[in-house]
Biopython code that builds the backbone (N, CA, C, O; Angstrom):
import numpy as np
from Bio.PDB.StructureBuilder import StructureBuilder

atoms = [
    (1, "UNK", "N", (2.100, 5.772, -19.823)),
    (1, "UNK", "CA", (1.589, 4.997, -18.714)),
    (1, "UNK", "C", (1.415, 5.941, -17.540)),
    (1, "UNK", "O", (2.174, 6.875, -17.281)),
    (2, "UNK", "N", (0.484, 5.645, -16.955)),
    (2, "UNK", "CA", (0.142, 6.835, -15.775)),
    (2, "UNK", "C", (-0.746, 5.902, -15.079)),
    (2, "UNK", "O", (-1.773, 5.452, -15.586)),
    (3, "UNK", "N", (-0.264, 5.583, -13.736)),
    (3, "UNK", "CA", (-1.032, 5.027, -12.704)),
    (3, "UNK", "C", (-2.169, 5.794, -12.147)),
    (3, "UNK", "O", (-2.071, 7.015, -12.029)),
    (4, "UNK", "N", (-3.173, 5.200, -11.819)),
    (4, "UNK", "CA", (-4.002, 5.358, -11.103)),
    (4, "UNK", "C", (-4.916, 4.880, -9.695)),
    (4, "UNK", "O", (-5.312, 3.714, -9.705)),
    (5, "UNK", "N", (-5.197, 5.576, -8.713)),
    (5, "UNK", "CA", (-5.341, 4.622, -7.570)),
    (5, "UNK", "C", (-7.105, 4.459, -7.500)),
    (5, "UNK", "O", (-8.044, 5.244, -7.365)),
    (6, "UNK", "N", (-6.942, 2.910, -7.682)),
    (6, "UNK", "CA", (-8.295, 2.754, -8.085)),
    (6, "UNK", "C", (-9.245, 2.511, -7.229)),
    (6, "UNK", "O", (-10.388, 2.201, -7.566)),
    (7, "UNK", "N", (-8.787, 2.649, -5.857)),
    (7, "UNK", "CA", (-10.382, 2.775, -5.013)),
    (7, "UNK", "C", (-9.595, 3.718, -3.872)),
    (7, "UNK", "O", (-9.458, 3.279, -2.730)),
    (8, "UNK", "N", (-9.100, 5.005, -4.236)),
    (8, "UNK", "CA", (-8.924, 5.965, -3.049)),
    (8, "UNK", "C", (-10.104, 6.374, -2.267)),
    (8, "UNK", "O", (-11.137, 6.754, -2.819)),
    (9, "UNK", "N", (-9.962, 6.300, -0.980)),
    (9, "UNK", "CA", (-11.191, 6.901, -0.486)),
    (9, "UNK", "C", (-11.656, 5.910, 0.399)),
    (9, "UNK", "O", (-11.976, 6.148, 1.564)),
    (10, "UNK", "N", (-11.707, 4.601, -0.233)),
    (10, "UNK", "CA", (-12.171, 3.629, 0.697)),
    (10, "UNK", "C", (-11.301, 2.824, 1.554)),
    (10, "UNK", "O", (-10.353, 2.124, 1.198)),
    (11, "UNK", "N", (-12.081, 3.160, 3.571)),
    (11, "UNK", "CA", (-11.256, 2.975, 3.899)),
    (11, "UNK", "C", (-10.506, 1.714, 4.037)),
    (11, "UNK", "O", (-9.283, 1.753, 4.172)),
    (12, "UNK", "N", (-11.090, 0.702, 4.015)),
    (12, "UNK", "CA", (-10.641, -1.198, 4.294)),
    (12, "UNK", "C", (-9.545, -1.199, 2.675)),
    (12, "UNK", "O", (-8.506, -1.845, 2.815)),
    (13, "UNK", "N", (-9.723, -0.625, 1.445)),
    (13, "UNK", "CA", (-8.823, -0.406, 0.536)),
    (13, "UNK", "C", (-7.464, 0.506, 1.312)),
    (13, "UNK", "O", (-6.329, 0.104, 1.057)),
    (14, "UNK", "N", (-7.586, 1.400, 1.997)),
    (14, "UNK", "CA", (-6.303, 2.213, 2.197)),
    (14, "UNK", "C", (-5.992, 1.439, 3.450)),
    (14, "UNK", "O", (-4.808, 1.178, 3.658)),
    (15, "UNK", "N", (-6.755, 1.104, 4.171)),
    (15, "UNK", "CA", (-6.282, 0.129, 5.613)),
    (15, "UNK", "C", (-4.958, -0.358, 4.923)),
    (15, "UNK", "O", (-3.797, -0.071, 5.214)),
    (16, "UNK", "N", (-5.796, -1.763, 3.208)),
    (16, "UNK", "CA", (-4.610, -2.745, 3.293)),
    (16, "UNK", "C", (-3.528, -2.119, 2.125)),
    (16, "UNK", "O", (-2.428, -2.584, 1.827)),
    (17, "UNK", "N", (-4.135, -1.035, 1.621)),
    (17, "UNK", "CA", (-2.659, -0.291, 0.794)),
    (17, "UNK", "C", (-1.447, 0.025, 1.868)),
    (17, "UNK", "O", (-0.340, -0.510, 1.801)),
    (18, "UNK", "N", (-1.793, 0.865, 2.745)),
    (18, "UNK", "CA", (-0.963, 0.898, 3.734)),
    (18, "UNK", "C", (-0.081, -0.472, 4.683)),
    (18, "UNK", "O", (1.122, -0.402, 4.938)),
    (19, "UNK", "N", (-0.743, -1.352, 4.993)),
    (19, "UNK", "CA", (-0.206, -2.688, 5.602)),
    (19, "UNK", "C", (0.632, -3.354, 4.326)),
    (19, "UNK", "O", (1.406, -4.145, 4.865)),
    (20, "UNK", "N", (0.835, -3.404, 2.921)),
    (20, "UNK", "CA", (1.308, -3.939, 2.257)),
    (20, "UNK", "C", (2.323, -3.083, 1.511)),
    (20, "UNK", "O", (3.093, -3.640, 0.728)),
    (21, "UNK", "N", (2.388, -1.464, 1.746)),
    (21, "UNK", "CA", (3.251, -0.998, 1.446)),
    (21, "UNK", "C", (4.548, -0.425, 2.699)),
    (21, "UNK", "O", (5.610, 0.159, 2.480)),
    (22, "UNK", "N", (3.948, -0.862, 3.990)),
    (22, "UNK", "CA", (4.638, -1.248, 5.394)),
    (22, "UNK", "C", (5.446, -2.755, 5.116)),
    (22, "UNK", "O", (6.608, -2.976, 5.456)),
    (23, "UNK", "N", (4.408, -3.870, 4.313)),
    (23, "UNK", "CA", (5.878, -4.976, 4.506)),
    (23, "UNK", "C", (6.456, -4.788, 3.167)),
    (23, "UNK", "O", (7.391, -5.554, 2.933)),
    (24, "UNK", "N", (6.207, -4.136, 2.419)),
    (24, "UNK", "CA", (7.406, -3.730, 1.490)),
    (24, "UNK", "C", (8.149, -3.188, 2.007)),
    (24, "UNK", "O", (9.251, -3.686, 1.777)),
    (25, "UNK", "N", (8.219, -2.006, 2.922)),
    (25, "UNK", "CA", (9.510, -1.501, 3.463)),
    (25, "UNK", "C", (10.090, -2.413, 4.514)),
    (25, "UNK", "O", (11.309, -2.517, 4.650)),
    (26, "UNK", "N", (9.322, -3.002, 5.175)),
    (26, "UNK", "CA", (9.966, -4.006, 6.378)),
    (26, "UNK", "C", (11.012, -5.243, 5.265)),
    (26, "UNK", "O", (12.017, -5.739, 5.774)),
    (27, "UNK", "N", (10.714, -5.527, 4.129)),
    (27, "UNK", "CA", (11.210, -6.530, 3.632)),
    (27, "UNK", "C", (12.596, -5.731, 2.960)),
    (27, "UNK", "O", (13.675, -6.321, 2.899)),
    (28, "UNK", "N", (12.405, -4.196, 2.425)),
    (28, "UNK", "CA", (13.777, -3.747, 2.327)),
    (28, "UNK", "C", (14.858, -3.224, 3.024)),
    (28, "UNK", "O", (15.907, -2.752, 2.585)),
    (29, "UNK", "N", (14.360, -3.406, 4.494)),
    (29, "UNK", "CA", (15.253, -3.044, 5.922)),
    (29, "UNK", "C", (15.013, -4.287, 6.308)),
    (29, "UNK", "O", (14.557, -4.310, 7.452)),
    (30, "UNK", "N", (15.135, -5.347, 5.813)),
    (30, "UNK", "CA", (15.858, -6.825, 6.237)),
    (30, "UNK", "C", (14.974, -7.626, 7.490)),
    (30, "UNK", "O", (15.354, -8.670, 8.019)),
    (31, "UNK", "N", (13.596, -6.823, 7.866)),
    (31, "UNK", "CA", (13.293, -7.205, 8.787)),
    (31, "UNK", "C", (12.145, -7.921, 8.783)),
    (31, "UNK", "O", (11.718, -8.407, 9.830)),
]
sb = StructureBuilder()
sb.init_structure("model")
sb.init_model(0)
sb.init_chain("A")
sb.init_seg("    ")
for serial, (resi, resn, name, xyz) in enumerate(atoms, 1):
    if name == "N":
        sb.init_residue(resn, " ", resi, " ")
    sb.init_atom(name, np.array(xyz, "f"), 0.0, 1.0, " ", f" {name:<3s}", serial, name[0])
structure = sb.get_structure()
């Protein structure tokens, strides 16, 4: 198994990769 990121590059894709891997960390620092 080997991930792949399937629309790198585009930015409204990395906008919401980034905002959803921000409330993953906000949700494991309790906040």
């Amino acid at each position: 198994w080997h991930w792949v990121k399937g629309h790198a590059g585009h930015a409204l894709n990395e906008r919401a990769d980034g905002l959803a891997n921000r409330g993953i960390e906000d949700m494991k620092a309790g906040r």
